[in-house]
C-alpha positions as CSV (number, residue, x, y, z in Angstrom):
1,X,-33.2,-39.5,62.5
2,X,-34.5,-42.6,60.8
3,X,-34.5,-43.3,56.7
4,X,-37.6,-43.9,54.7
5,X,-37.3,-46.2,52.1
6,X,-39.7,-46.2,49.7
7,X,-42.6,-44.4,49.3
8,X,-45.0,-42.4,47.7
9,X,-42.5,-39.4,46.8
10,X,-39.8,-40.3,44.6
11,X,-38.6,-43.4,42.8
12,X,-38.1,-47.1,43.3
13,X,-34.7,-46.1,45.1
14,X,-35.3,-42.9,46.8
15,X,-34.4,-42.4,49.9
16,X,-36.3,-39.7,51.7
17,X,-36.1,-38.5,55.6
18,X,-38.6,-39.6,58.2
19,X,-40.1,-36.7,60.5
20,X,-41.8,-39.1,63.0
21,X,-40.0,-38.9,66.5
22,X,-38.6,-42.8,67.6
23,X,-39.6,-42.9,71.7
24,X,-38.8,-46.3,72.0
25,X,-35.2,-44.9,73.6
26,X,-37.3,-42.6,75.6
27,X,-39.8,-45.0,77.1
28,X,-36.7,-47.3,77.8
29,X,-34.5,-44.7,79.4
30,X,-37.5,-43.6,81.3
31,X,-38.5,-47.1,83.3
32,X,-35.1,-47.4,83.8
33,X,-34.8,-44.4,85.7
34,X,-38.5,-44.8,87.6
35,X,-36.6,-48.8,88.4
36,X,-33.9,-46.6,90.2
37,X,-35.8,-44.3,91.8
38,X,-38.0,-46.9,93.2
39,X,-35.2,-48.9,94.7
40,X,-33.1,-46.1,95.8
41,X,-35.7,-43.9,97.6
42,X,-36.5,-45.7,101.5
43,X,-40.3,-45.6,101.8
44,X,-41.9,-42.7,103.8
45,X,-41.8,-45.0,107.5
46,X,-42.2,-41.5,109.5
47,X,-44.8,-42.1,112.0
48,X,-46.8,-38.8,114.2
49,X,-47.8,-39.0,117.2
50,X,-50.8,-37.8,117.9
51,X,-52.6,-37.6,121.2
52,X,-56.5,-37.9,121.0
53,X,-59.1,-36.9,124.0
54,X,-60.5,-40.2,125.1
55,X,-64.3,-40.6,123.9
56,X,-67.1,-40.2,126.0
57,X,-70.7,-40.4,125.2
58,X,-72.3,-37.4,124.8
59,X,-75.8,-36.6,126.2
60,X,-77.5,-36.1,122.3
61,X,-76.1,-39.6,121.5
62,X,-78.4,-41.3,124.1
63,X,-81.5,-39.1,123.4
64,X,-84.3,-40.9,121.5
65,X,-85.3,-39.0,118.0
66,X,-88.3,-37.3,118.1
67,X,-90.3,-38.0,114.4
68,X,-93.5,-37.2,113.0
69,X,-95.2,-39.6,110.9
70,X,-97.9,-38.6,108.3
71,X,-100.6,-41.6,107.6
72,X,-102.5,-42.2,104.5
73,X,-105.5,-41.1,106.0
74,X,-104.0,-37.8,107.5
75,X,-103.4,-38.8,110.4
76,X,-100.6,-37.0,112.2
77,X,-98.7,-38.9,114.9
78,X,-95.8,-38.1,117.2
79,X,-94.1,-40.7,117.6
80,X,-96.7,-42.6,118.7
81,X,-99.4,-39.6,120.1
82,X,-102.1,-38.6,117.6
83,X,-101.9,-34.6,116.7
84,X,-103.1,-32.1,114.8
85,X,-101.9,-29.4,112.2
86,X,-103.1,-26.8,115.6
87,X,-101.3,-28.2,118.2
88,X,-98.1,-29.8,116.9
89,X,-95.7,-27.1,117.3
90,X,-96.8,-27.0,121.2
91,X,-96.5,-31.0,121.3
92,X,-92.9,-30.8,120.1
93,X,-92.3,-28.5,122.1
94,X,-93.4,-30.2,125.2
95,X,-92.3,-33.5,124.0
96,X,-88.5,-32.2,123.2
97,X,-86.3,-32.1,126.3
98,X,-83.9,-29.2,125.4
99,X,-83.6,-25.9,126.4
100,X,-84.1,-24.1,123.1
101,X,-86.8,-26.7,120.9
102,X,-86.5,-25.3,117.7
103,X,-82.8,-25.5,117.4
104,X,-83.6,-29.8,118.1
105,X,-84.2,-31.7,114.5
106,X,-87.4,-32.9,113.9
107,X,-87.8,-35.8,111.5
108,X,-90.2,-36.6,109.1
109,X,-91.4,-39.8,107.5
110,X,-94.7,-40.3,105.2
111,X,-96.7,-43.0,103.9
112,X,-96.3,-43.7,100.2
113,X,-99.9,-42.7,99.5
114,X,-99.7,-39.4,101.6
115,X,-100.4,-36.6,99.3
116,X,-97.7,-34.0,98.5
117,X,-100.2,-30.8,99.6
118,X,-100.5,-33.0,103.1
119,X,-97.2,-33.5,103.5
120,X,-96.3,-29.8,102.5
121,X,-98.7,-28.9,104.9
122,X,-97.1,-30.4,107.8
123,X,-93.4,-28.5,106.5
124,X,-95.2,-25.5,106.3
125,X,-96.6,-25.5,110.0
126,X,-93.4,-26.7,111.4
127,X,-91.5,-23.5,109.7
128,X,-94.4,-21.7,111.0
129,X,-94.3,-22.8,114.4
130,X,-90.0,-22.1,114.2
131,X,-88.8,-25.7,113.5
132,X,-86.3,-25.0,110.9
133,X,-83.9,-28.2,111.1
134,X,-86.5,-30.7,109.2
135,X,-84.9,-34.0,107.8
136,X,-86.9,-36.8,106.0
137,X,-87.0,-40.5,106.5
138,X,-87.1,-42.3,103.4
139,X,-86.8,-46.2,102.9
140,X,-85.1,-47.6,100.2
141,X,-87.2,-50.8,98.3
């Protein structure tokens, strides 16, 4: 325990008792020890083994996406085909080589002057039609 001299308690030549805790020994005696344990503990140099499948290209990788794109002037396209609100569900469907269609991902991209209720529109007939797994294309300026 330390001795205050002075202060605000007391006289010119009081001596009162300081509370606050000294952990300059602490900090000291503590990067001592972490010095020690640093040096004395061999680094962790224990390897696994692990054997891996080799990789081989799966069918889905080579397919080409199939997208919809939704033109300023509501146009609908498939990829490159011109379709309609009517008959898009049976154009994916045709266009999509898969046995079950509406588990494939269709993607979506939009003009930036497409209206919201056109674009909606085209959401709302793919759910209609079964097309659950929708992602957007978006481009970043």
């Amino acid at each position: 325990m330390a001795a205050k001299l002075g202060g605000t308690t007391g006289g010119k030549y009081s001596i009162g008792q300081n509370s606050d805790i000294n952990v300059t020994p602490f900090v000291d005696i503590m990067l001592v020890l972490l010095i020690i344990f640093m040096v004395t503990i061999p680094p962790a140099t224990i390897a696994i083994k692990i054997d891996l499948p080799p990789a081989t290209n799966s069918p889905a990788a080579n397919k080409k996406p199939l997208y919809i794109s939704i033109q300023k002037d509501r146009q609908i396209m498939l990829v490159s085909t011109p379709t309609t609100l009517a008959t898009l569900g049976d154009d994916l469907a045709s266009r999509l080589d898969s046995a079950n269609p509406k588990n494939e991902t269709i993607l979506i991209r939009a003009d930036r002057e497409v209206r919201y209720e056109d674009f909606m529109s085209v959401v709302n007939q793919l759910q209609t039609d079964g097309y659950y797994k929708v992602s957007l294309i978006t481009e970043n300026l």
